[in-house]
C-alpha positions as CSV (number, residue, x, y, z in Angstrom):
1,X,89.3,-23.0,155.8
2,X,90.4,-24.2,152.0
3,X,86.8,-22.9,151.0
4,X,86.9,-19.4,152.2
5,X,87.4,-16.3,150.4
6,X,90.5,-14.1,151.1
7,X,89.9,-10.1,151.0
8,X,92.8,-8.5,150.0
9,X,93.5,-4.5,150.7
10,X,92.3,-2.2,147.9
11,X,95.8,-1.0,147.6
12,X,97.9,-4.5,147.3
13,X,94.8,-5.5,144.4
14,X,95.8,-2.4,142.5
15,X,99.3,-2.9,142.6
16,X,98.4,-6.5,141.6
17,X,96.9,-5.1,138.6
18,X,99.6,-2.5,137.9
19,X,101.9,-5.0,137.7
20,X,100.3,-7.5,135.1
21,X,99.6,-4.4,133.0
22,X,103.0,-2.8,133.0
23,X,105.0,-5.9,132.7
24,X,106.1,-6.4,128.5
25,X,104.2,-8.0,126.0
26,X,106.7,-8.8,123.8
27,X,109.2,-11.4,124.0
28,X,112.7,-11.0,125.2
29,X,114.3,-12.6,122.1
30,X,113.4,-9.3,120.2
31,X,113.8,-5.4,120.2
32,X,110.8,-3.7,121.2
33,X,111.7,-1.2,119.0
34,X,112.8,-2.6,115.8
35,X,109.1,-3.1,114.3
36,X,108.6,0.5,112.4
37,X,106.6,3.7,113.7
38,X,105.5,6.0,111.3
39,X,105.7,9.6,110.8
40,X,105.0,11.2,107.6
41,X,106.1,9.2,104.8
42,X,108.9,8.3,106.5
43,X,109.3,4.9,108.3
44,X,111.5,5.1,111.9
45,X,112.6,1.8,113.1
46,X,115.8,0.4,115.1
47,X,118.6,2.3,115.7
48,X,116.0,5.3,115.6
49,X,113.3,5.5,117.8
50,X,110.7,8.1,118.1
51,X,109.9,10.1,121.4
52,X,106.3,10.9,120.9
53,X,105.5,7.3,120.2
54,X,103.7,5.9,122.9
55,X,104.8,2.5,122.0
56,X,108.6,3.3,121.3
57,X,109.7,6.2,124.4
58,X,112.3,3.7,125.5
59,X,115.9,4.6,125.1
60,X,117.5,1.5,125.8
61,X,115.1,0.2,122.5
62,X,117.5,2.7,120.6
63,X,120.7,3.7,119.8
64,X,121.8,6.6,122.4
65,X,121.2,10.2,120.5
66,X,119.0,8.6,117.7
67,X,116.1,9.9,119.4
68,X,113.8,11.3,116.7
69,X,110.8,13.9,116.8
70,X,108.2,13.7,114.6
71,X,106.7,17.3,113.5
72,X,104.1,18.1,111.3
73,X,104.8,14.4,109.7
74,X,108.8,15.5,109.8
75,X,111.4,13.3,111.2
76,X,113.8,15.7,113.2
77,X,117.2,14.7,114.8
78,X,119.0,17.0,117.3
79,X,122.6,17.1,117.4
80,X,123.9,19.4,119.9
81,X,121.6,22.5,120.3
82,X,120.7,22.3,116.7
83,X,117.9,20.3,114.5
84,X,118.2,18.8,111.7
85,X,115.6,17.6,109.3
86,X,115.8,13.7,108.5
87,X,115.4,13.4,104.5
88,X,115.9,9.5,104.3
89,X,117.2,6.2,106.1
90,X,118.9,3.6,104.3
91,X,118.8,0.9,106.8
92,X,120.8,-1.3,104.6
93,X,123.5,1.2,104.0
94,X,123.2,2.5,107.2
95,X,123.0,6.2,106.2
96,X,120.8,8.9,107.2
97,X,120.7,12.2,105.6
98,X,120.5,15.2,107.3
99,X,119.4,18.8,106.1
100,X,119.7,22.0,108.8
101,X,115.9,22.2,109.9
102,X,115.8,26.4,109.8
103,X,116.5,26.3,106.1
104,X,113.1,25.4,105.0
105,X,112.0,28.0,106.9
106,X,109.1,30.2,104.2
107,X,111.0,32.8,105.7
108,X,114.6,31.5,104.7
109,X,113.5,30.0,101.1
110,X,115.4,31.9,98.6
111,X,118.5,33.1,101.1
112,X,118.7,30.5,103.7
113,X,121.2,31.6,106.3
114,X,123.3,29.0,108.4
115,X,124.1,30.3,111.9
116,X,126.5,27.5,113.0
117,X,128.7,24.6,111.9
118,X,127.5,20.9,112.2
119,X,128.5,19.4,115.1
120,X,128.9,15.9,116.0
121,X,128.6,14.4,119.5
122,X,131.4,12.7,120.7
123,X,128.7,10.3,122.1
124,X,126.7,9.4,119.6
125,X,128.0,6.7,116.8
126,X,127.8,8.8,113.9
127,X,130.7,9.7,111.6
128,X,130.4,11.8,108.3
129,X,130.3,9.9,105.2
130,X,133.4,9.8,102.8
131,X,132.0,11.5,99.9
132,X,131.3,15.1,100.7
133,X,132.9,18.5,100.3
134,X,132.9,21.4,103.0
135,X,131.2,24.8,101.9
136,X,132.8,27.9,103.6
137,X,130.4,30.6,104.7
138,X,131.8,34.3,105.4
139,X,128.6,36.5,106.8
140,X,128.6,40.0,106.8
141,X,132.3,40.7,105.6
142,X,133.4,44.4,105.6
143,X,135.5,43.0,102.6
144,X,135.6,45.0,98.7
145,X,137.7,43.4,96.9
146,X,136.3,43.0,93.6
147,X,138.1,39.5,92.6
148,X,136.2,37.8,95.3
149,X,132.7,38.8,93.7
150,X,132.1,35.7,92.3
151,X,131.6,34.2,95.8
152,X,129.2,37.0,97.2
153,X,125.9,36.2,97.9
154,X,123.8,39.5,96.9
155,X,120.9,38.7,98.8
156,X,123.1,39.1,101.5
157,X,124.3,42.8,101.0
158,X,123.2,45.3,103.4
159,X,123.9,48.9,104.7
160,X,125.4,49.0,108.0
161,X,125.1,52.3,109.7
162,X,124.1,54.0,106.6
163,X,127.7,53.6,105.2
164,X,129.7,50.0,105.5
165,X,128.4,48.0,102.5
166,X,128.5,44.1,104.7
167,X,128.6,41.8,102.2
168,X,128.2,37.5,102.9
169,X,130.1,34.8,100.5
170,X,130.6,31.3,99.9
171,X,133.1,28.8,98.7
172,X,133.9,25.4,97.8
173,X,136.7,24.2,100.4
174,X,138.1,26.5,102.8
175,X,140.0,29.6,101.1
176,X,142.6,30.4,103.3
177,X,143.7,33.7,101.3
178,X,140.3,35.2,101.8
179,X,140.2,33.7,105.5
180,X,143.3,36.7,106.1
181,X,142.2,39.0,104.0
182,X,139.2,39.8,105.6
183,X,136.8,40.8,108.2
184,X,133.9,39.0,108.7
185,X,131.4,38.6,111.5
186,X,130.9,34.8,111.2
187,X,132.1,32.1,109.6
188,X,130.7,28.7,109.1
189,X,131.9,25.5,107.4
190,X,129.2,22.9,106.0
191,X,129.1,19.7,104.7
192,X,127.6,19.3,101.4
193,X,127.3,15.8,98.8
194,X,130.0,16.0,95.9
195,X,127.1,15.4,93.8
196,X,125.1,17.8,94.6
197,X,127.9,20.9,94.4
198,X,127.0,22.4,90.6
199,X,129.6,24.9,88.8
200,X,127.0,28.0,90.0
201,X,127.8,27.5,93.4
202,X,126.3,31.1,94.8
203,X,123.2,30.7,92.7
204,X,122.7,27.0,94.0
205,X,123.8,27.1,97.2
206,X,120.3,27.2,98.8
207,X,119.3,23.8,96.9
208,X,122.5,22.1,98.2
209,X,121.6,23.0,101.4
210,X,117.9,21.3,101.6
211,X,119.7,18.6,99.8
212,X,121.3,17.9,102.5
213,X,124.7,15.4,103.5
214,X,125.1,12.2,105.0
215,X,126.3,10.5,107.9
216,X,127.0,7.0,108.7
217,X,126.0,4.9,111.7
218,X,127.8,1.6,113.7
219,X,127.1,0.0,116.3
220,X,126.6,-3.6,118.3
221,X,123.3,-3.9,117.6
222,X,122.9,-6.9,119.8
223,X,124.5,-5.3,122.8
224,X,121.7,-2.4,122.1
225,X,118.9,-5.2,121.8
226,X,120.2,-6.0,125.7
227,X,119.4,-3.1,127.0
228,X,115.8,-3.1,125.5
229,X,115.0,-6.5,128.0
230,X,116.2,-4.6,130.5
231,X,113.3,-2.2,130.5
232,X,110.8,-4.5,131.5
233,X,112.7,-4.3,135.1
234,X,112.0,-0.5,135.1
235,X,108.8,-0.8,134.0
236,X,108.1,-3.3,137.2
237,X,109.8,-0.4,139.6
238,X,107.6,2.4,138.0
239,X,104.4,0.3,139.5
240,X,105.8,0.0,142.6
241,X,106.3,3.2,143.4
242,X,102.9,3.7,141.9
243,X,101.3,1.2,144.3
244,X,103.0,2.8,147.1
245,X,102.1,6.2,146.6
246,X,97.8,4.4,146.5
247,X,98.0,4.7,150.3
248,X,98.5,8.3,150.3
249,X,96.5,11.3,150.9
250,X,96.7,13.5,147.8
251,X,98.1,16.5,150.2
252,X,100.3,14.3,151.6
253,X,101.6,13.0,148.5
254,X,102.2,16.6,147.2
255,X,103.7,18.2,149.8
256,X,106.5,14.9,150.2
257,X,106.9,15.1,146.8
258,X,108.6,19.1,146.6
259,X,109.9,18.1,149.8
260,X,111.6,15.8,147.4
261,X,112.1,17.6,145.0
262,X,114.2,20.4,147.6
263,X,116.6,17.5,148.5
264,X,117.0,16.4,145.0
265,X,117.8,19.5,143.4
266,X,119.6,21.4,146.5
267,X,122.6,21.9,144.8
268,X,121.1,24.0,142.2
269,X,118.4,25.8,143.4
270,X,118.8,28.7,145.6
271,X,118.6,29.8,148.8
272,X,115.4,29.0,150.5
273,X,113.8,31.5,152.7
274,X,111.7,31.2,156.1
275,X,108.6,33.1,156.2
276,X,109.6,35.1,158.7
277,X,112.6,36.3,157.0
278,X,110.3,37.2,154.3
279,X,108.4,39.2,156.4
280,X,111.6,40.9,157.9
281,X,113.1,41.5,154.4
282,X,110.1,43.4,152.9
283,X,108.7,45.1,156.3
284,X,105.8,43.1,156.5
285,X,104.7,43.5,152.7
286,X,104.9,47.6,153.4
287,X,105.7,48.7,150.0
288,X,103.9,46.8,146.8
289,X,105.5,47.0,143.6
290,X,102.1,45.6,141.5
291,X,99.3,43.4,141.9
292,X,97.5,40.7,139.6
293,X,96.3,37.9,138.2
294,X,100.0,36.7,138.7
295,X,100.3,37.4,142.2
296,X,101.6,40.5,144.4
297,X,104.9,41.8,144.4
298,X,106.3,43.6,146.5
299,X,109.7,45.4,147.2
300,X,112.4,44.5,149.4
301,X,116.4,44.4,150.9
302,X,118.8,41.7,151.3
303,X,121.2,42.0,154.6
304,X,123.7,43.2,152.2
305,X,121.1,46.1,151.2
306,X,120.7,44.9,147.4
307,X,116.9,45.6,146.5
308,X,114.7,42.9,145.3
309,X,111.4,42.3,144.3
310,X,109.4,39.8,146.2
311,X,106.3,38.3,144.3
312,X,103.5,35.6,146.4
313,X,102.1,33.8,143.2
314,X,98.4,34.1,143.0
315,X,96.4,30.9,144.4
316,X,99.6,30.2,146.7
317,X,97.5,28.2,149.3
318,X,96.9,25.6,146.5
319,X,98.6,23.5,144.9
320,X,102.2,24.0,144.9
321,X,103.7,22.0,142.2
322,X,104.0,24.9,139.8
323,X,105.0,27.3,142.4
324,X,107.8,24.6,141.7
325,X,108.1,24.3,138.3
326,X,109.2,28.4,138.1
327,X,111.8,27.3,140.8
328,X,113.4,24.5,138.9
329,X,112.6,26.4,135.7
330,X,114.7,29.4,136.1
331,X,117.2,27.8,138.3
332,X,118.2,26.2,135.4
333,X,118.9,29.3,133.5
334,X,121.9,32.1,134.0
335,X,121.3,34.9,130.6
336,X,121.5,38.4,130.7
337,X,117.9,38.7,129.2
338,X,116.6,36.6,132.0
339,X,115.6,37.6,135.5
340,X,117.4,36.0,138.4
341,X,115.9,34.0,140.6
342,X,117.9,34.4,144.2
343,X,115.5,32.3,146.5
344,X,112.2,31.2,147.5
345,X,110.1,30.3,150.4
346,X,107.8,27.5,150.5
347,X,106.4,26.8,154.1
348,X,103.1,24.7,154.5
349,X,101.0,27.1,152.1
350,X,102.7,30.1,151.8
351,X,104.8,30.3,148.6
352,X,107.3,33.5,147.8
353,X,110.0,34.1,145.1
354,X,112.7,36.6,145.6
355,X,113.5,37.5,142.4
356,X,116.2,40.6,141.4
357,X,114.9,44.0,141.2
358,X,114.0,45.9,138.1
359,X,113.9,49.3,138.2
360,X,112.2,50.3,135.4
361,X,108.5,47.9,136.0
362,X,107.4,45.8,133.5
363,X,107.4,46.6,129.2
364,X,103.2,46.8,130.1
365,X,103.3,50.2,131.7
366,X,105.3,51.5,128.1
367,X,103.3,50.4,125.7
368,X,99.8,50.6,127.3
369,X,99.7,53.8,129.3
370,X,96.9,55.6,128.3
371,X,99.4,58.5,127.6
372,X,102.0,56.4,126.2
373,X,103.9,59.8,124.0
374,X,104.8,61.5,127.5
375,X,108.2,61.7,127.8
376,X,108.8,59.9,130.9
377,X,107.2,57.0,129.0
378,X,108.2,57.3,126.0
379,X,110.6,54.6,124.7
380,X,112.6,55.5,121.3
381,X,112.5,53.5,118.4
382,X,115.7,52.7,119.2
383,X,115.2,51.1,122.6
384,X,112.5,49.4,121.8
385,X,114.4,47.4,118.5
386,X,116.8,46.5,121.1
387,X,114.2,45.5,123.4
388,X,112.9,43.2,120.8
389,X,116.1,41.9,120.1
390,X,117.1,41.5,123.7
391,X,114.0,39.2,124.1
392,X,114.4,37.4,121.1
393,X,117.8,36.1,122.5
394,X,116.3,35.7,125.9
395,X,114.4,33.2,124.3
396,X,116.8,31.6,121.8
397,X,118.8,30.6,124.9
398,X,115.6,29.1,126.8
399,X,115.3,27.2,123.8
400,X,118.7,25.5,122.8
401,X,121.0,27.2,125.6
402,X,120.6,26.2,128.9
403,X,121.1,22.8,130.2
404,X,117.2,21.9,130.2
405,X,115.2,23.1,126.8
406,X,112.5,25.4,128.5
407,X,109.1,26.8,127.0
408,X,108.0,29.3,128.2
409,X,104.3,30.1,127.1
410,X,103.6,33.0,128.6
411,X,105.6,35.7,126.5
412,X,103.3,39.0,127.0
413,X,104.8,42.7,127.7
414,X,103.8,42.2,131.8
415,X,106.0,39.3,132.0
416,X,109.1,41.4,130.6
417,X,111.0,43.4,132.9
418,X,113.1,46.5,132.4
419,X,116.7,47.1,134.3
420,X,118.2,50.1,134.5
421,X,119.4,50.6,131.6
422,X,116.0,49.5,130.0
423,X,117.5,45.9,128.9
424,X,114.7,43.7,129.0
425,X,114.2,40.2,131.2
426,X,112.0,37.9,130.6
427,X,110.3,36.8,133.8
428,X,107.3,34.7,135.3
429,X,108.1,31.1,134.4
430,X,105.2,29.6,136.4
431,X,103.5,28.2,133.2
432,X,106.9,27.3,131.6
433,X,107.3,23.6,130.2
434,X,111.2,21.2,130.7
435,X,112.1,19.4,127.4
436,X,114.9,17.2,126.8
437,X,115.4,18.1,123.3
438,X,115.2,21.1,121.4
439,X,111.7,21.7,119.4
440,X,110.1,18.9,121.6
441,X,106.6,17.9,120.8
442,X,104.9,18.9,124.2
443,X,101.6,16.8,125.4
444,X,100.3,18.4,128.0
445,X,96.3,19.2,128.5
446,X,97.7,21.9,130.8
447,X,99.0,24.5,128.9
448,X,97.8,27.7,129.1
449,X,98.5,31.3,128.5
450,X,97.2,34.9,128.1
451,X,94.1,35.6,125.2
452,X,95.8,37.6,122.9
453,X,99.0,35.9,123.1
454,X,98.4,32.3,122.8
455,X,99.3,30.4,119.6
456,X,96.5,28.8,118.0
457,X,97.7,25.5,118.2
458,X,97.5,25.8,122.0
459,X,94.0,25.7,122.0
460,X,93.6,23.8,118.9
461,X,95.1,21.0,118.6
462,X,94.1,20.7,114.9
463,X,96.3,23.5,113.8
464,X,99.7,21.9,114.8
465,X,101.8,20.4,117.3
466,X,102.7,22.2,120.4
467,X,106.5,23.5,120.7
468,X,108.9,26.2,121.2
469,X,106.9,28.0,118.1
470,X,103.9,28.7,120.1
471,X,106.5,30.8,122.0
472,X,107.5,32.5,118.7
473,X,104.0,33.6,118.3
474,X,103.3,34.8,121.3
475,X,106.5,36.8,120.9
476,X,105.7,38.2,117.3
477,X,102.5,39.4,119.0
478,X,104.5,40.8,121.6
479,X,106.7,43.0,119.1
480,X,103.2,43.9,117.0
481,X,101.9,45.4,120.0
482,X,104.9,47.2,121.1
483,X,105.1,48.8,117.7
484,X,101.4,49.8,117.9
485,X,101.3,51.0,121.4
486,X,104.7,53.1,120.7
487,X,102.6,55.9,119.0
488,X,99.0,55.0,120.6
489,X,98.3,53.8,117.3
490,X,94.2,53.0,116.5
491,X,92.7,51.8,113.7
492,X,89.4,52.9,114.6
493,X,90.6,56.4,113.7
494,X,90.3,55.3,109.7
495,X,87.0,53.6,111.0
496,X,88.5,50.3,110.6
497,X,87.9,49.2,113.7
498,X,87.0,45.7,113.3
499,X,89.7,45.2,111.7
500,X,93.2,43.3,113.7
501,X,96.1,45.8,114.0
502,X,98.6,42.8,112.4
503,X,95.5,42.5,109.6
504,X,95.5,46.2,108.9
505,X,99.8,46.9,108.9
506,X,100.2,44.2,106.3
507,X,98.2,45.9,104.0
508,X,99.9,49.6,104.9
509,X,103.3,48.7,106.4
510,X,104.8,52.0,103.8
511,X,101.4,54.4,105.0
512,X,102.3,53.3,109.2
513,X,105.9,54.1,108.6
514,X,105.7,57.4,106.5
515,X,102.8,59.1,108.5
516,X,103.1,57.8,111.7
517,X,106.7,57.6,112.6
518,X,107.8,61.5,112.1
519,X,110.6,61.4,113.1
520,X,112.0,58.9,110.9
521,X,115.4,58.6,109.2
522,X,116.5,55.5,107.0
523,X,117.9,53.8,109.6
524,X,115.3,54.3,112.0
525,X,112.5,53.1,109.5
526,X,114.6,49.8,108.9
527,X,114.4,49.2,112.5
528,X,110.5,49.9,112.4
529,X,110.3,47.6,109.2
530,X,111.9,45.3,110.4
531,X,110.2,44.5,113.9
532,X,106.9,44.4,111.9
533,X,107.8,41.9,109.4
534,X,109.4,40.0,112.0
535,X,106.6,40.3,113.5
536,X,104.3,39.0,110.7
537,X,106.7,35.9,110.4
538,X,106.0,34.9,113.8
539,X,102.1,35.1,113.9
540,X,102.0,32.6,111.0
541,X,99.1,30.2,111.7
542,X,100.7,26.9,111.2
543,X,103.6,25.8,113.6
544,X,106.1,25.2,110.5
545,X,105.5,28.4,108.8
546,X,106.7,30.4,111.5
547,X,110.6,31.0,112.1
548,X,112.5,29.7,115.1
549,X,113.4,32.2,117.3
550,X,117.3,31.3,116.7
551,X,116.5,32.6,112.9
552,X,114.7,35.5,114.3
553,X,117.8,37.1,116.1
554,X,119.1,36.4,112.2
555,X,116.5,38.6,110.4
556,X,116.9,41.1,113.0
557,X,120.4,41.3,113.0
558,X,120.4,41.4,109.7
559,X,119.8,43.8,106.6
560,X,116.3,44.5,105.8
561,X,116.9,43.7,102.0
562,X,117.1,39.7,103.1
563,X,113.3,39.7,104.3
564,X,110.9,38.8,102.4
565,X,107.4,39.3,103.4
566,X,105.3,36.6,105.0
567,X,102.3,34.9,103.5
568,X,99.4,37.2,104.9
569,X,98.0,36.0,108.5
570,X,94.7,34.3,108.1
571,X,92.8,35.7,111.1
572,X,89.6,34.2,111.6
């Protein structure tokens, strides 16, 4: 019996082979991580560690919160919900310098704005270096007195309500006499080099910020080092639970692993619905709300007689993992610009969310009715620039405000809703993507989106990375549209048809607001102004050109004599 040849299952080879392929190459003696990955010119090695390096994802290879992202060949750190560009590493002196990330911003480059002070996780072993001075920002102060005009920032003054003068300043230290003195909206303190603080403080200030400040790292780096040869153990479990899921039917696999999923996440998620009590609480599907490539929705009543809308995702006898992504996506969130989810039903095939009800519809049926200027469509100026604003935040807190980053990628005027009082939600968060960190890189061959909407880089990889900034785009297309649709705007009419509505406004921003907005005042045309060049900002081409959508609610909120105009799109 020596002789004869042993068969072994299909399954136990594979695992065989997933095991001698996972285990680690490298010896124990070293960190896996502490030969260098680049990105850019930079070079990231140990304590640092890059995410989107296939070779360096561990973070027990790294120092905890070190985690870097590299984007468009820039090293970015995130501290709290904020990023911050890496301008060097001196491994020796262990020092990194930081620089706020939104400040390099085209749109930011000769009046960069800071929206919040740096802040340090108690977790992380980083510690401000000794030989920096704080710089005291006062944003949109209702203050006049002249002996503090030195300070101002003028690219800062704007008009508030056609009358306030709001005025923004800066100082070395922290003035306490002009602290009292004043009113101001915001205030933020920054950390800037000694060296790099010049006597013209207001007229410098925007170099000391991409200059930058440093902070200083310690650590055991041997205890780190530890952890790395402990990863080789998790590496062993991920194969076996790859070998044993082999044996299973790919139905059977799926369906165990939401089941999974439901017991994991029970806590958070909400209430989960029979089918029948579907069926009870919408009368058998009597009264549809709309119907779609997204699904059917219909309307509905709780037991305590609150309405709801009830939508059964289109292709809801397949696949039903991202029937659960939307559930884990918006369970995750809790913002007044963002619809709430209040349960679901998954049983065998069928799939139903139970969403709160909006009584105004979807932003679609306001901006693309083919009589859009009736009056029980119509949507003023006015609603509409807090519409845009609304969303804009919606999105700022998907994006570095709830506990999971989220990405939405499918911002388009169906998917925001209206309440009541015509505040808008954004909704649909089937296609949405979960990052760890804000302005993730996100690999995924399954993104997807609406035509006319997607970011370029979505669908060409060669254009840039994919992040939170192919949500900005779709957005500025969003708020392009809904300033064209407002007054059933065509550029055909000047036999220009060829030509893309965010092509033609650039070149006759001053002709669309004087002829086709009659009823225009000064402080209705800045609205109007500003949606389109915020607008323009956010269709950028390139990824890094574009704003994030934190500095976005910035230029909005702000006065219209801080934006510049954006490069002109290149549309192809």
């Amino acid at each position: 019996m020596s002789g004869a040849a042993v068969s072994l299952p299909l399954h136990v080879l594979v695992l065989c082979l997933l095991v001698l392929f996972l285990v680690p190459s490298r010896g124990d003696s070293s960190c896996p991580n502490s030969e260098s990955a680049p990105c850019g010119n930079a070079s990231i090695s140990y304590p640092f560690w890059l995410s989107n390096d296939a070779n360096q994802t561990s973070p027990y290879c790294g120092y905890h919160g070190f985690m870097l992202t590299c984007q468009s060949g820039i090293p970015i750190l995130s501290l709290g919900d904020h990023n911050y560009r890496v301008l060097q590493i001196n491994y020796t002196g262990t020092v990194v310098s930081l620089a706020d990330d939104d400040v390099f911003s085209p749109a930011q480059e000769s009046c960069p704005r800071l929206r919040q002070n740096v802040t340090l996780p108690s977790n992380v072993a980083l510690s401000y270096a000794h030989t920096y001075n704080n710089l005291t920002f006062f944003f949109n102060c209702s203050n006049s007195d002249s002996k503090w005009s030195s300070n101002m920032i003028p690219c800062f003054q704007f008009n508030r309500s056609g009358t306030d003068i709001m005025r923004s300043y800066v100082f070395l230290g922290i003035p306490n006499e002009f602290d009292s003195s004043t009113d101001c909206s915001e205030v933020v303190i920054w950390p800037a080099m000694e060296s790099h603080v010049g006597n013209q403080l207001v007229e410098g200030y925007a170099a000391v910020l991409c200059e930058g400040f440093e902070l200083h790292w310690t650590g055991d780096i041997n205890a780190n080092c530890s952890h790395c040869k402990n990863s080789g153990v998790r590496r062993k479990k991920h194969a076996l639970k790859i070998g044993v899921a082999i044996g299973k039917e790919p139905h059977e696999k799926n369906e165990q692993d939401i089941e999974d999923f439901i017991l994991q996440y029970e806590s958070t998620i909400p209430k989960r619905y029979t089918y029948s009590e579907i069926k009870r609480m919408t009368k058998s599907f009597s009264d549809k709300l709309g119907n779609g490539g997204y699904g059917s929705v219909f309307k509905g009543s709780l037991e305590d007689g609150r309405s709801v809308a009830v939508k059964i995702p289109s292709g809801s006898e397949g696949n039903g993992k991202e029937f659960m992504n939307e559930v884990a996506s918006i369970s995750r969130t809790s913002h007044v610009n963002i619809v709430g989810l209040l349960g679901f039903c998954l049983e065998g095939s069928k799939k139903v969310l139970v969403y709160e009800f909006m009584p105004n519809g979807s932003l679609e049926k306001y901006i693309f009715d083919d009589k859009p200027n009736t009056e029980n469509n119509k949507l003023s100026w006015a609603q509409l620039y807090d519409i845009v604003l609304g969303i804009a935040r919606g999105l700022d807190y998907l994006h570095r405000g709830c506990n999971t980053r989220i990405v939405h990628f499918d911002i388009k005027p169906h998917n925001i809703l209206l309440d009541q009082d015509f505040s808008p939600k954004i909704s649909d968060f089937g296609l949405a993507k979960m990052c760890i960190q804000k302005d993730s890189i996100i690999s995924t061959m399954t993104v997807r989106g609406t035509p006319g909407y997607i970011a370029p880089e979505v669908s060409c990889r060669s254009v840039g990375a994919i992040s939170s900034k192919s949500d900005v785009y779709s957005y500025g297309m969003l708020v392009l549209e809904m300033v064209r649709g407002r007054n059933n705007f065509n550029v055909s009419s000047d036999h220009t048809s060829e030509i893309h509505f965010p092509h033609w406004i650039y070149d006759n921003l001053d002709n669309y607001c004087n002829l086709t907005v009659p009823e225009v005042n000064s402080e209705t045309e800045e609205m109007v102004r500003k949606m389109i060049v915020v607008g323009l900002w956010c269709i950028q081409i390139k990824p890094e050109n574009r704003p994030s959508i934190s500095l976005v609610v910035d230029m909005l909120e702000g006065g219209i004599s801080v934006l510049q105009m954006p490069p002109k799109p290149e549309f192809s």
